[in-house]
C-alpha positions in Angstrom: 0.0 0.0 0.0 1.9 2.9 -1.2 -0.6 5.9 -1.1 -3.7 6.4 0.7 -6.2 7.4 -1.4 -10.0 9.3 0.2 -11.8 6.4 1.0 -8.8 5.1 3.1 -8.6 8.5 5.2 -12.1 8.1 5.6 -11.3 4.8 7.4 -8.6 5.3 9.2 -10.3 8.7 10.6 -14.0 7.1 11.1 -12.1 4.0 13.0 -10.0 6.7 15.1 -13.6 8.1 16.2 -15.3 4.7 17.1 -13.3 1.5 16.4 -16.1 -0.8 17.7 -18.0 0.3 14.2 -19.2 -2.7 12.5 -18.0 -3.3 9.1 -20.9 -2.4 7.8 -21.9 0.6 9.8 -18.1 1.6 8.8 -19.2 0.9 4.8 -21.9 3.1 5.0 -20.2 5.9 6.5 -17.3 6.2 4.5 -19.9 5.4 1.4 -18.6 1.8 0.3 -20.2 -1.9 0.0 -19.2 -3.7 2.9 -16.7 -6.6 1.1 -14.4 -3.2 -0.2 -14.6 -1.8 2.8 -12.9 -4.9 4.8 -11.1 -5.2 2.3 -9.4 -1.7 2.7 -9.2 -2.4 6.8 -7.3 -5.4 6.2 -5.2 -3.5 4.1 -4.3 -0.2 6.5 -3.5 -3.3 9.2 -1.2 -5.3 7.0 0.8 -2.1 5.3 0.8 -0.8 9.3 -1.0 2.3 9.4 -3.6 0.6 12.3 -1.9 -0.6 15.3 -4.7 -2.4 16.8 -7.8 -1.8 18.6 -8.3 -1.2 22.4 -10.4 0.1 24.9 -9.6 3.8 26.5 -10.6 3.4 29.9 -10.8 6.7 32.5 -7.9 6.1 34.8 -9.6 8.1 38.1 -12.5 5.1 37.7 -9.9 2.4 38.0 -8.3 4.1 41.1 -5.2 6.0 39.3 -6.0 9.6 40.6 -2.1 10.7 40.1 -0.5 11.4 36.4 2.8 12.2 36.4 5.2 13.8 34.0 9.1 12.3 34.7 12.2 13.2 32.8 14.9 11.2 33.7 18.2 12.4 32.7 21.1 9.5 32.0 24.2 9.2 33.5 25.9 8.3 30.0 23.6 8.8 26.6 25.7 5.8 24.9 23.4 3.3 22.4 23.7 0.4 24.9 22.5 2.2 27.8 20.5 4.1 26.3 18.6 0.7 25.1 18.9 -0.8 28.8 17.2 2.2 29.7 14.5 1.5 26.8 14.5 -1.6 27.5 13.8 -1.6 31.6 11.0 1.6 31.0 9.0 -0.7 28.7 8.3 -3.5 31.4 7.0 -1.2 33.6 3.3 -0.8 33.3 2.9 2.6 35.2 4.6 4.1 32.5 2.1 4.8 29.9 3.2 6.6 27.4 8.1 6.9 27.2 9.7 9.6 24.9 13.3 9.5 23.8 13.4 13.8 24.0 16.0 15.9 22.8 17.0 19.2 24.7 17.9 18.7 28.3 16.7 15.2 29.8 17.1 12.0 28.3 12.9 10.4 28.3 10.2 12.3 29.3 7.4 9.4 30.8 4.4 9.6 31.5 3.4 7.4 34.6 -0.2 6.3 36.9 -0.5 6.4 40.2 -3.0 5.5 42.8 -1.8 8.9 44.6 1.2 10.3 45.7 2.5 8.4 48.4 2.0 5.5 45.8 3.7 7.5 43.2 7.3 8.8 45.7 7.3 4.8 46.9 7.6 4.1 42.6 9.6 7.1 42.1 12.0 6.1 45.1 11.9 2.6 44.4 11.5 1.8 40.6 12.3 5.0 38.7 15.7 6.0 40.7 17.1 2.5 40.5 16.8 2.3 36.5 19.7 1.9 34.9 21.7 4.7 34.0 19.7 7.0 35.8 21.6 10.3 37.0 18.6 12.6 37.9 15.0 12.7 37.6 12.1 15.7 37.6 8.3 15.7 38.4 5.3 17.7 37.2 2.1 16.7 37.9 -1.5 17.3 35.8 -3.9 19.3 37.4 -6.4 18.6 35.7 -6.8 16.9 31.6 -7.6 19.2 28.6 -7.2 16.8 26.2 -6.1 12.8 26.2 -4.9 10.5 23.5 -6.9 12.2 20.4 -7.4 11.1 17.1 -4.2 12.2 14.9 -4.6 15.0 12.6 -5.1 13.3 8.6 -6.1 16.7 6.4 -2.0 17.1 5.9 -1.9 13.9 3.9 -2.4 14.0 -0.2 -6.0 12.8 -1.1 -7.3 14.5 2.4 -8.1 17.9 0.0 
């Protein structure tokens, strides 16, 4: 799949709103017959342009009150610790969302909490004793504006 063409940004941006479509509710809207339609999908998943499909759940319901933004600055920025650094951040499901960030810092995570006691306990014990690790800073959200939003398609060809 080299280009994407109307009826595929239609998709993709259609599936970004509700992903639990049905094919056919998806056919309609993007104004297809259904076999072309799942066809397409199939497609946009092979060539790698859908990831997958989850559920976005509200973190306060399930008891994580606490987001934090951490940059953790490395010791050394060499390509084997910086991977050992990759590598440890990944297994760590509080850490929702890991940036490799250029300017000052090394990653800039973005971490869960149940509060903040929960969240200096991680810090102390999880965070600080990552490899590599030579400093880290804190920020907290006081509140969400906007969370994990559909990406932007009108800057790709066929969106005009």
């Amino acid at each position: 799949m080299e280009s994407l063409d109307k009826f595929d940004l239609l998709i993709l941006s259609e599936l970004q709103t509700n992903a639990r479509l049905t094919n056919a509710e998806l056919a309609q809207r993007v104004g297809l017959s259904a076999a072309p339609c799942w066809r397409r999908v199939r497609a946009l998943e092979e060539a790698g342009f859908i990831l997958g499909y989850h559920a976005a759940l509200d973190r306060h319901k399930i008891g994580l009150g606490v987001l934090a933004f951490v940059r953790l600055d490395a010791l050394r920025n060499t390509g084997d610790l910086t991977r050992s650094m990759e590598e440890a951040i990944a297994k760590i499901p509080e850490v929702v969302a890991c940036h490799y960030i250029s300017g000052s810092g090394t990653f800039e995570l973005q971490v869960v909490a149940k509060d903040l006691d929960s969240f200096s306990q991680f810090a102390r014990n999880v965070l600080l004793n990552l490899p590599n690790v030579k400093d880290m800073h804190t920020s907290f959200s006081l509140g969400e504006v906007k969370t994990a939003g559909a990406l932007p398609l009108a800057h790709l060809p066929g969106a005009r």
